[in-house]
Structure formats: C-alpha cells, structure tokens
C-alpha positions as CSV (number, residue, x, y, z in Angstrom):
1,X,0.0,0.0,0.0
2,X,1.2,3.4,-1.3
3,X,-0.6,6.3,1.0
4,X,-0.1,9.8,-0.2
5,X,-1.0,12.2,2.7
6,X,-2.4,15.5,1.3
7,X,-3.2,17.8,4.1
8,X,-3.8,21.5,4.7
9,X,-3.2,23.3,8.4
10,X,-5.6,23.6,10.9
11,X,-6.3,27.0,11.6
12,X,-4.9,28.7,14.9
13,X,-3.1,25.0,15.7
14,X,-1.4,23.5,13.0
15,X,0.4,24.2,10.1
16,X,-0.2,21.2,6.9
17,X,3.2,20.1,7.3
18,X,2.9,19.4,11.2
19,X,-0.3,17.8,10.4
20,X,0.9,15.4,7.5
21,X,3.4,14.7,10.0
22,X,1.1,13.8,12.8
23,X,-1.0,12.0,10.2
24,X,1.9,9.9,8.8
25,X,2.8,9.2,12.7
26,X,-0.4,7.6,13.9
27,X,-0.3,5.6,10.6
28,X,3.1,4.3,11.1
29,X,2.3,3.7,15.0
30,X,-0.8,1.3,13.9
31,X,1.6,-1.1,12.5
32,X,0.1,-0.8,8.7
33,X,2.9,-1.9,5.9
34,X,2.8,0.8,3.7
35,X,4.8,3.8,2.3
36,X,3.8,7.2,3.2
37,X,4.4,9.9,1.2
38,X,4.0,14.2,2.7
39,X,2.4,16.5,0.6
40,X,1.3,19.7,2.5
41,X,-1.5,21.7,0.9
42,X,-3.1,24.8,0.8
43,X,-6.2,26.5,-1.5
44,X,-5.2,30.1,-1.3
45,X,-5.3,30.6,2.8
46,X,-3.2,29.6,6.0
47,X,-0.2,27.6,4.4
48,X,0.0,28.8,1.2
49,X,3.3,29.9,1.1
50,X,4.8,27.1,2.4
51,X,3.2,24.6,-0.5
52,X,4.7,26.1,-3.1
53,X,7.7,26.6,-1.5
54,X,7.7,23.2,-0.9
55,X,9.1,22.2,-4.7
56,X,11.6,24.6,-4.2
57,X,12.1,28.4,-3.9
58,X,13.3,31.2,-1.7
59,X,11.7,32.6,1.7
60,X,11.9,36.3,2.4
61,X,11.2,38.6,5.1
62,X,10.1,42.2,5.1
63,X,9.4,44.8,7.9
64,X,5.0,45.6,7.1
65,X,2.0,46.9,9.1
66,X,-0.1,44.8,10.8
67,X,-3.6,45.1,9.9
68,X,-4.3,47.1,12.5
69,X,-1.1,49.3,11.4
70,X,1.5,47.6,14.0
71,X,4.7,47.2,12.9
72,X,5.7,43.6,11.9
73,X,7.7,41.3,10.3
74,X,6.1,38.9,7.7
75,X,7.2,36.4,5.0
76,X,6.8,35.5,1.4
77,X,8.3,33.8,-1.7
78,X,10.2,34.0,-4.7
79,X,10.0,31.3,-7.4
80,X,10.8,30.4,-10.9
81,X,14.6,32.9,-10.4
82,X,12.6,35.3,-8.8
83,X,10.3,35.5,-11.9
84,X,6.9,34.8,-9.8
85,X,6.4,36.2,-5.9
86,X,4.4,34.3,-3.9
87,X,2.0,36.8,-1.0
88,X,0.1,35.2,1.1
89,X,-2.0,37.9,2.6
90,X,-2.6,36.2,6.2
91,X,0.8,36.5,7.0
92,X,0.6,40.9,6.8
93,X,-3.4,40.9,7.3
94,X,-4.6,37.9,8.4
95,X,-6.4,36.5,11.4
96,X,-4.3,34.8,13.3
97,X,-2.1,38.3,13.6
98,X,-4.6,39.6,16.1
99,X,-6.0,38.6,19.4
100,X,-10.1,38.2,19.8
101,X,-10.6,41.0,21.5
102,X,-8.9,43.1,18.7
103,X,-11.1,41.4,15.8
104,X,-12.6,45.1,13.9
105,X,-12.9,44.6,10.6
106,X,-14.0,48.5,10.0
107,X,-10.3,49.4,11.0
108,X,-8.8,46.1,9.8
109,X,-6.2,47.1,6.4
110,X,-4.8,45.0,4.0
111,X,-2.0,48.0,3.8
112,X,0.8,45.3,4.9
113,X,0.0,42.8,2.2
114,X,0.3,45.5,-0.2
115,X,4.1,46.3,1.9
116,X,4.6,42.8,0.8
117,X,3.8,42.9,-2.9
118,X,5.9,46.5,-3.3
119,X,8.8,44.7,-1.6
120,X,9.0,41.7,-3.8
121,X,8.1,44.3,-7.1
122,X,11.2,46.1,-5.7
123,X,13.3,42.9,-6.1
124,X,12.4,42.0,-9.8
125,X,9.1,40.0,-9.5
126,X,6.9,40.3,-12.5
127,X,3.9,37.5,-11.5
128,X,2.8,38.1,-7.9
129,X,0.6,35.0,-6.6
130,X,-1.8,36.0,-4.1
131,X,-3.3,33.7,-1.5
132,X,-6.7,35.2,-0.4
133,X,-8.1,33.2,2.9
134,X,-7.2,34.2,6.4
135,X,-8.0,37.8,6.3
136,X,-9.0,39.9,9.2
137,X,-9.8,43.0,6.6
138,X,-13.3,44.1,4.6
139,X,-11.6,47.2,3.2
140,X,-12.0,45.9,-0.5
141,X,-8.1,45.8,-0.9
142,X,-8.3,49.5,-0.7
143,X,-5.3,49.2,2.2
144,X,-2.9,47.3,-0.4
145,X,-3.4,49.9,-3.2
146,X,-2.9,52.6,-1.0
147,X,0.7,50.7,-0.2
148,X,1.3,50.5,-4.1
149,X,0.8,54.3,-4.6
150,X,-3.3,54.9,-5.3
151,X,-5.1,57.7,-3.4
152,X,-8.3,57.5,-2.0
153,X,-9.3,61.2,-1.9
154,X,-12.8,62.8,0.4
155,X,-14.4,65.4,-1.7
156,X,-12.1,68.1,-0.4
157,X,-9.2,66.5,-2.0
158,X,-8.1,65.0,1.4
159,X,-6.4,61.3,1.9
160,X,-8.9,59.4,3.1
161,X,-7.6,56.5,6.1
162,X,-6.9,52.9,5.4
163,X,-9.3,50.4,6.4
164,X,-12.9,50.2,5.8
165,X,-14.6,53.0,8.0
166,X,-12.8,55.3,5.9
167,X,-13.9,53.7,2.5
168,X,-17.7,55.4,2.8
169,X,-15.8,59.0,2.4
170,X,-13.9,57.9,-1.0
171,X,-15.2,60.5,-3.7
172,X,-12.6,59.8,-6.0
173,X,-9.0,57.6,-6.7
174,X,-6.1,59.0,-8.0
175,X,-3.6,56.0,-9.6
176,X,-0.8,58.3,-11.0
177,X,1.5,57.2,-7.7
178,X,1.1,53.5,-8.9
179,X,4.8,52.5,-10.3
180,X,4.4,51.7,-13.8
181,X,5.7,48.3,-13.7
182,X,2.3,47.5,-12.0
183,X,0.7,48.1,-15.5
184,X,2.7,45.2,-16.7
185,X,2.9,42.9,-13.7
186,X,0.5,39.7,-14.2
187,X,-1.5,39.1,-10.7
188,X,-2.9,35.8,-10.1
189,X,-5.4,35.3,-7.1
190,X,-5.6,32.3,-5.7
191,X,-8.5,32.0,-3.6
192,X,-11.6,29.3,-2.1
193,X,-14.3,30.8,-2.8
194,X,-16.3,32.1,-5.0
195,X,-18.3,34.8,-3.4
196,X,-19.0,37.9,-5.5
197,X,-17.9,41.5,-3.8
198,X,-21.5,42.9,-2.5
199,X,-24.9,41.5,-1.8
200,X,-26.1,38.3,0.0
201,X,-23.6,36.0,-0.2
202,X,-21.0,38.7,-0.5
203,X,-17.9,40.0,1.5
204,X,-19.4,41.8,4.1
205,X,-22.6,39.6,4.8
206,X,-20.7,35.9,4.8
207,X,-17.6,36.5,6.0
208,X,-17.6,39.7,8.3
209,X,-19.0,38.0,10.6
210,X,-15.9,35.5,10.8
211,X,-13.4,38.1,11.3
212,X,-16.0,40.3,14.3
213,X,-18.7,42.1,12.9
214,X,-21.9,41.8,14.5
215,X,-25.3,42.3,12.7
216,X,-24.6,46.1,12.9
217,X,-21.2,46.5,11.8
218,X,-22.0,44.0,8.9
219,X,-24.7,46.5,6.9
220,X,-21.7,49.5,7.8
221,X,-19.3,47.3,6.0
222,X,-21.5,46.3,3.0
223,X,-22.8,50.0,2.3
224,X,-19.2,51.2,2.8
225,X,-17.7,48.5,0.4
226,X,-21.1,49.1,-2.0
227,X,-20.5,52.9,-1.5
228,X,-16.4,52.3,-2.8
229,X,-16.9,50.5,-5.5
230,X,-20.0,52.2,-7.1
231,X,-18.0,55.0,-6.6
232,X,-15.4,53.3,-8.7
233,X,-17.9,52.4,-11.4
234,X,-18.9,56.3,-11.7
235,X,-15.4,57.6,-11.7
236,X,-13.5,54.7,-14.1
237,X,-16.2,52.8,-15.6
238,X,-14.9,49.2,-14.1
239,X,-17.7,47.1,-11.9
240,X,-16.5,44.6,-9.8
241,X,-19.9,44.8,-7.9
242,X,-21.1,41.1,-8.7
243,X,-17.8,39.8,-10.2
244,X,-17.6,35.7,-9.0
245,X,-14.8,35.4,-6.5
246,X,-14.4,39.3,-5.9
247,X,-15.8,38.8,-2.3
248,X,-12.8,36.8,-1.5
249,X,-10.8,38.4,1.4
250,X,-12.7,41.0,2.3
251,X,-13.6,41.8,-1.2
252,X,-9.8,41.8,-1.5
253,X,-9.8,40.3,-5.1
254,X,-12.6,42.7,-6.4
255,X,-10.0,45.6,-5.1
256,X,-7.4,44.2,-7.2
257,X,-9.1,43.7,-10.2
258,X,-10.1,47.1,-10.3
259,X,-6.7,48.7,-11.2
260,X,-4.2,45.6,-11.9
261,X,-4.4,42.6,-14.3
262,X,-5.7,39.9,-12.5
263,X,-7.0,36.6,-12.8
264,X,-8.7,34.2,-10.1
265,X,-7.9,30.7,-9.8
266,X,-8.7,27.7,-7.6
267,X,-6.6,28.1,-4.9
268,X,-6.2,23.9,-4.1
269,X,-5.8,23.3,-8.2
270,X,-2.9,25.7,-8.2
271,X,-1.1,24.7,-5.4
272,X,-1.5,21.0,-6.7
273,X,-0.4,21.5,-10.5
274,X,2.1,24.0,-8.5
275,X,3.9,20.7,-6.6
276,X,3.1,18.2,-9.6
277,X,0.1,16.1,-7.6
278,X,-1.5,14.5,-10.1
279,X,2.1,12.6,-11.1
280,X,2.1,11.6,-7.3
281,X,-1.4,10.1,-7.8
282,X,0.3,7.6,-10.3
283,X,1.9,5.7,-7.7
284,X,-0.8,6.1,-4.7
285,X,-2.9,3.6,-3.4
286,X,-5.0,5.6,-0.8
287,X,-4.7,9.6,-0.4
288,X,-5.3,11.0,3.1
289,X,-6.8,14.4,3.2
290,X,-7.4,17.1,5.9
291,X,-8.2,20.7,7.1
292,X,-9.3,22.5,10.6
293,X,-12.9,22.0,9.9
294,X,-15.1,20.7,7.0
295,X,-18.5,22.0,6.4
296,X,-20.6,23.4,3.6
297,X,-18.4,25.7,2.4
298,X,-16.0,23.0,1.6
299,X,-18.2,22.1,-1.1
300,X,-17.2,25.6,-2.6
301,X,-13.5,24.4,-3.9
302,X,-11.9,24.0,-0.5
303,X,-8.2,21.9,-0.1
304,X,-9.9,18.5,0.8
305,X,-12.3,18.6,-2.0
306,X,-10.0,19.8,-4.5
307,X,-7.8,16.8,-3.7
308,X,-10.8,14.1,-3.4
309,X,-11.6,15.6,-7.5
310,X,-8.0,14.8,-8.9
311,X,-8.0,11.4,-7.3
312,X,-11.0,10.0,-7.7
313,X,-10.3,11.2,-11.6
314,X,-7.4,8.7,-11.8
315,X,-9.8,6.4,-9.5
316,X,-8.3,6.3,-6.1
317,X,-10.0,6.6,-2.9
318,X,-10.0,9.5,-0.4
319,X,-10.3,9.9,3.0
320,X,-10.2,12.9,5.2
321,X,-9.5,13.5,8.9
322,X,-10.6,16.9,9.9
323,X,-10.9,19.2,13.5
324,X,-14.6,19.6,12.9
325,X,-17.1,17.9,10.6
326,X,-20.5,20.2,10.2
327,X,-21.6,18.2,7.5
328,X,-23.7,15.8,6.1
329,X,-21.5,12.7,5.3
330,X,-24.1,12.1,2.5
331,X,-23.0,15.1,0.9
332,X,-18.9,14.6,0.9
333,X,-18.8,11.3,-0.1
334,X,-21.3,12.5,-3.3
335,X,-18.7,15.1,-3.9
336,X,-15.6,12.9,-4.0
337,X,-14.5,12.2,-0.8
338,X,-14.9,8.7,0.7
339,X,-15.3,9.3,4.2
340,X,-14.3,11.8,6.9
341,X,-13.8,11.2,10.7
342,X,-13.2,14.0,13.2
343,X,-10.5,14.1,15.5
344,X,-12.2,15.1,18.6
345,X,-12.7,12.0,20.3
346,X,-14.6,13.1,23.3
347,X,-16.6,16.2,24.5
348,X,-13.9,19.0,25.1
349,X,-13.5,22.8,25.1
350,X,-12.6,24.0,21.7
351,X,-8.8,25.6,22.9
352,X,-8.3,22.0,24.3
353,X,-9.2,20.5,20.8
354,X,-6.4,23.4,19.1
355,X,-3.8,23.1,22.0
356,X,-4.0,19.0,21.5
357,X,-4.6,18.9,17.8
358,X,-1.5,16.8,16.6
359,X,-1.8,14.4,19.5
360,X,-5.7,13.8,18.7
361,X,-4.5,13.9,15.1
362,X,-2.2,11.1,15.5
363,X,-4.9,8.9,17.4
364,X,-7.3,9.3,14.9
365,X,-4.7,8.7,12.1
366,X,-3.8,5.4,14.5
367,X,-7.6,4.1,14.2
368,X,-7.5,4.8,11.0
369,X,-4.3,2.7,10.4
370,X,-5.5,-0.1,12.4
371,X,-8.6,-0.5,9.9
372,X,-6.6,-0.1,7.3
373,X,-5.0,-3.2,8.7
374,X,-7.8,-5.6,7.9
375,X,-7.8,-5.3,4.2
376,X,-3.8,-6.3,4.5
C-alpha cells in the first residue's frame, strides 16, 4: 500500500506540514505496511506559502503593518529565479495576527499585504501569486493599493484612512503614484471561494461576521464596500460589484481587479499543478486528506475537495481526517470524498481540541491505520 497524505493546516493550531506529519505518525504507530508519502497543501489561505515553497524556492522577510497598522515582520516567496512572488496575505493581514478582543474589521487594512507585494516588485518580481483566505480586513483591498501608490481622496481633495470606516468618504481615486511596472505585472489570485464582492452572499454579509462584525457592523461594512466600488464604477467605468470570486478576502480580489491585471484561480488546483500532484497520484494507493474544519463551504472548492476531485479522476479513494465535521456525510462522499472522521474523540472545550490537535490527530490517524490493517 502506497498512501499519499495531502493535508492543509488547521487554523490557529497547526500548520499542513505538522499535520501530514502527525498523520503519517499515527499511521506508522498502527503497525500498517505501507509507504507514506508528505504533501502539505493549501487552497489560497493559512499555508499557502509554504506549498509552493515546498518544490523549491526562496523565503523572504520584510518589515509591514499589521492590519491594525503595528509594525511587523512577515514572510513571502520568490520562485521560478525570482520571476513569480508568492504573498500570502494572512501572513501581513490575516487573522491569526490579532487577538479576539482586537477582531474590527471597520479598522482592519490589507496596507501590509500591499508592503509585501511593493517589496517583492522592488526585487524583480513580475507575477505576484496572491493567496486570499485568512483575512482579518473588509476594506476591498483599498489598504494594499494605497501601499502600491493609489489615493483614495474625500471630496475636499483629502487622503482618506486605510481600512474600511474610511472607505464610505472615498469620492474619488487617483492611480498616477502606482509605479508603472504594476501596469505590466501579471497578478494571479488564488482564492476558495467564489463569493462575489456585495450582496447576499457577498464579502461583508458571509464573511464579516468570521473576522467580528456583529449584525450592525455587517450592513456598515456592505454600504461602505457598495459605496467604494459604485464609486469606482462612476469615476472609471470598471464594476467589480457582482464579479464571481471578488468577495474573497474582504472583497480583497474585487480591489485588485479594479486597477491591476488579474485573474482568479482555484486556490487547491494551483497549489497541486504548482507541486506536480496528479504525477504523485500515479503511484498512490490511498490519499489521506485534511483541514481544521469541513463544512458546507468545503463544497465551494476547498483543499480536501479539491484533492478528493484529482484522485477520484485517476480512481483512487480518499479519505479525510478533519478538526470539525458540520456536514452531512451524504454530501462529501457524493462530492468525492470517501469518508471523513473527526479528530475530537470526546466532548472537550474548543482551545483544548487546538492546543491538543497533533496528538488527537495522531490517534485518529492510528484508528485509522488499524482498519486499514484488515484489508492487508
């Protein structure tokens, strides 16, 4: 038996390589005789960076603002000679950079992903990949262009602040600070969903309540981002209002396809052409997925899903082991996916599930082994 372990990071615990690792451990504890092969994963969030770094590449550092405008220090890539920069926007204006208490998404900025992109633009880069889950910001990737060079200016002329409260007082963008090269630079964002920029199942309504709005703040956010972009419209003729995917981020990908050359991609189907999966596949028995949580929106093109789709094309099972499962099984194994056990073994607070993760990861990957057993 050849397993090929394909697994994303578990939000706020693990990172995908620790939990291929802890994966690969409970296997190899259960006794099973096979050959276990690492692949971490990522679809456009948390660990993106470091899967397609994985096949090679270099990691850089660079001094950016938080998204609440601290002063940080955050990582990205270079690949292909320095050709292609890989951002992934969590690591400037993500999540995980702020404590609960702090979550504010009308003050939130994507400014230090936009730090990020300048930096690796500075060093030669002429493709920037942008990974678009994770982010603590609904400022419509206003905060990033601002770092590039645009001005947002009030109807007196003034610079208007970065973040979203400010983005209601926008009357008007001035893009003759953006450095030329941006004209020619090719931006590819990878992202999860699919989401367009305002409305129902937009920006502000599904995910602003993930990173701290409440029911209030929420309708702020989507008549500021509805009040930027119509704005936009007026002003340069481009509507980004119902693009597919431009909710992604915090409307972060509509921002970015409103003055740069973009395309959206599935996250998970980059990363895996990225680090050459489907040639894996060829010698796999048996791929082992995972992520922090599966639940409907992992119908949408999440990591595990993506994986179960490449597989099952060359006909191999697929079989996840996830944090949380809020889903019918009926539904994941119709998409692809063969079956799916949670790790959480017992009733528990959710910090003791995240502190305990790659021990209850190993466990599960140990009962898992041990089944696996009886068809050997």
């Amino acid at each position: 038996m050849r397993i090929l372990i394909a697994a994303g990071a578990f939000k706020q615990s693990l990172t995908a390589s620790e939990v291929c690792a802890a994966i690969a451990a409970g296997l190899q504890q259960s006794g099973l005789d096979a050959d276990l092969e690492q692949l971490p994963i990522a679809d456009g969030g948390n660990g993106t960076l470091d899967a397609l770094l994985a096949a090679g590449g270099q990691r850089l550092t660079a001094p950016v603002l938080d998204p609440l405008g601290r002063p940080i220090q955050a990582d990205y890539g270079l690949l292909n000679s320095g050709e292609t920069a890989v951002i992934e926007m969590a690591l400037a204006s993500g999540l995980e950079l702020l404590a609960p208490d702090e979550l504010n998404p009308l003050q939130a900025s994507t400014y230090g992903t936009g730090q990020l992109m300048a930096d690796a633009l500075e060093r030669g880069a002429e493709r920037f990949i942008i990974g678009m889950g994770g982010s603590a910001t609904v400022d419509g990737g206003m905060g990033c262009l601002q770092a590039l060079g645009l001005r947002l200016l009030d109807a007196h002329g003034r610079d208007v602040q970065a973040g979203a409260a400010g983005l209601a007082r926008i009357a008007s963008f001035d893009d003759s600070g953006l450095d030329p090269r941006w004209w020619r630079a090719q931006i590819v964002i990878a992202s999860d969903v699919d989401n367009p920029t305002l409305g129902e199942q937009g920006a502000a309504r599904i995910f602003g309540p993930q990173k701290g709005a409440d029911a209030p703040m929420v309708k702020q956010l989507e008549r500021n981002l509805r009040h930027c972009f119509t704005r936009l419209y007026e002003q340069r003729g481009i509507d980004v209002r119902q693009v597919r995917g431009g909710g992604a981020a915090g409307a972060f990908a509509a921002g970015l396809m409103s003055f740069l050359s973009c395309e959206i991609v599935s996250g998970i189907d980059m990363v895996l052409a990225q680090n050459r999966f489907e040639d894996k596949l060829a010698a796999a028995s048996l791929v082992i997925t995972g992520e922090g949580q599966i639940d409907a929106q992992t119908l949408g093109g999440k990591g595990p899903l993506g994986v179960a789709k490449l597989a099952a094309a060359q006909g191999l099972p697929t079989v996840a082991i996830v944090g949380g499962l809020n889903i019918d099984d009926a539904l994941l194994h119709a998409a692809g996916l063969q079956a799916a056990f949670s790790i959480v073994d017992k009733p528990m607070p959710l910090q003791a599930a995240l502190d305990d993760a790659a021990d209850l990861l190993r466990r599960a990957a140990l009962r898992l082994g041990y089944v696996l057993k009886l068809s050997q």
